[in-house]
N, C-alpha and C positions, 0 to 999 in steps of 0.2 A: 327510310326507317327513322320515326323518332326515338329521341331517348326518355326513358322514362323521369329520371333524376335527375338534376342539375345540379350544380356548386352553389346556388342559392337556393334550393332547397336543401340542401347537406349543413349548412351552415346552422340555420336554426334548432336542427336537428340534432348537432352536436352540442350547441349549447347550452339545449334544455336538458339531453341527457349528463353532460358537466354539473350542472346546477342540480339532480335530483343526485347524484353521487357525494356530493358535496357535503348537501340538505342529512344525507344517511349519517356520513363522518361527522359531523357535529354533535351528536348527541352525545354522551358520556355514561359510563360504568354506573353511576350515583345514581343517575337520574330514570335508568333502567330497569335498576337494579333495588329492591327497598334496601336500607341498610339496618333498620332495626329491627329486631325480632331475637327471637331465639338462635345461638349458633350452632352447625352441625353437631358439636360435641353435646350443647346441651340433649338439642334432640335425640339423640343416641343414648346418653346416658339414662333419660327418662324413658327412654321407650327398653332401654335393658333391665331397666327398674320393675316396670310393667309386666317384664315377661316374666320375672323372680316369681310374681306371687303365685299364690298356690291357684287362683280362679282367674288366669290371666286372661282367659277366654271371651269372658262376662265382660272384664271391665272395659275394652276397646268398644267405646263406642255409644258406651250402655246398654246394645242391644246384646241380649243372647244369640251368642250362633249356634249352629247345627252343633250335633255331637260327631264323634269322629266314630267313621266303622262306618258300613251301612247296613248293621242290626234294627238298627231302628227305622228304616224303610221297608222292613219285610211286609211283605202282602201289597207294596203299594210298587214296587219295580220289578220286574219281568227282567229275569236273568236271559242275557240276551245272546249270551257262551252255550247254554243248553241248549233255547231253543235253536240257535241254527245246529247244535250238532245232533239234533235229533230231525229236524225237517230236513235239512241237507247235510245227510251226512259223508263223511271223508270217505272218495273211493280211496283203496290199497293201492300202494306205491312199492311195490318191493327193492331191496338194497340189494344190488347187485355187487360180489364181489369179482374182482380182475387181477390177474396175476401180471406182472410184466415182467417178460427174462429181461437177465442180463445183455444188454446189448452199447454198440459203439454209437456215439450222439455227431452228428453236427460233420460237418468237412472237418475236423481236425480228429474225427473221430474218436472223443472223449469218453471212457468207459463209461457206464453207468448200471450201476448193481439192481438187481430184482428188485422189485417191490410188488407192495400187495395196495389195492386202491381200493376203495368204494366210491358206486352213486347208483343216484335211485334210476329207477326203471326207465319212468314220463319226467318228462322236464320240467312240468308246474303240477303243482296239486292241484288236482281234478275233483270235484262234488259231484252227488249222486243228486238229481231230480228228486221232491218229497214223492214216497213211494216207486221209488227207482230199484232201491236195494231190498231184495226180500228180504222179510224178518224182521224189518223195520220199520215199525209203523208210526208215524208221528204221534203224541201224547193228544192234539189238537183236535184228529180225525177221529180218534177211537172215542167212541160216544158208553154210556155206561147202562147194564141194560134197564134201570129205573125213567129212563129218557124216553125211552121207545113205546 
């Protein structure tokens, strides 16, 4: 069986990885690091300044951003909460109530008083197939009679 390694190849091995540990620790904070500029406090306070004014919106950047709300996407985004609750919509899950008497708990036999619990029926909510559930016809499907 040969060996793969030797003590003279271990040797160079060690010394270059020595020498690039080294090469890393040499370098310094200053030289890493720019040292001039603005300090966090300035930035901070200008950019608190910024947010004061009445159209702080506009000035980041010069570009105008979006408006806030999505009134002004109407017509142009597909509410996407309806559509699935109208193509698939939510089977019935009913609440099941349980009563538990009074009874003794555990090996040291611990009272423990009635109570009253809830859970649901099915263990996950279940969706209906589009046109699964009668009466409900997707907005998608139903065509209008000026089409036909």
């Amino acid at each position: 069986m040969k060996r793969i390694s030797s003590s003279k190849q271990r040797v160079p091995l060690a010394l270059v990885s020595i020498s690039v540990l080294m090469v890393g620790c040499a370098s310094t904070k200053d030289s890493v690091l720019p040292q001039d500029g603005p300090t966090m406090k300035s930035i901070y306070d200008q950019h608190m300044v910024d947010v004061q004014k009445p159209d702080h919106r506009r000035a980041m950047g010069g570009q105008p951003l979006p408006q806030t709300g999505i009134d002004h996407y109407r017509g142009f985004v597909r509410e996407a909460a309806s559509e699935i609750d109208t193509i698939f919509p939510r089977l019935p899950n009913p609440t099941l109530v349980m009563y538990i008497f009074p009874h003794l708990s555990g090996s040291e036999r611990t009272p423990v008083p009635g109570y009253v619990t809830t859970f649901p029926f099915y263990e996950r909510v279940e969706y209906a197939l589009p046109g699964e559930v009668p009466g409900e016809v997707p907005a998608a499907i139903v065509s209008s009679p000026d089409e036909q």
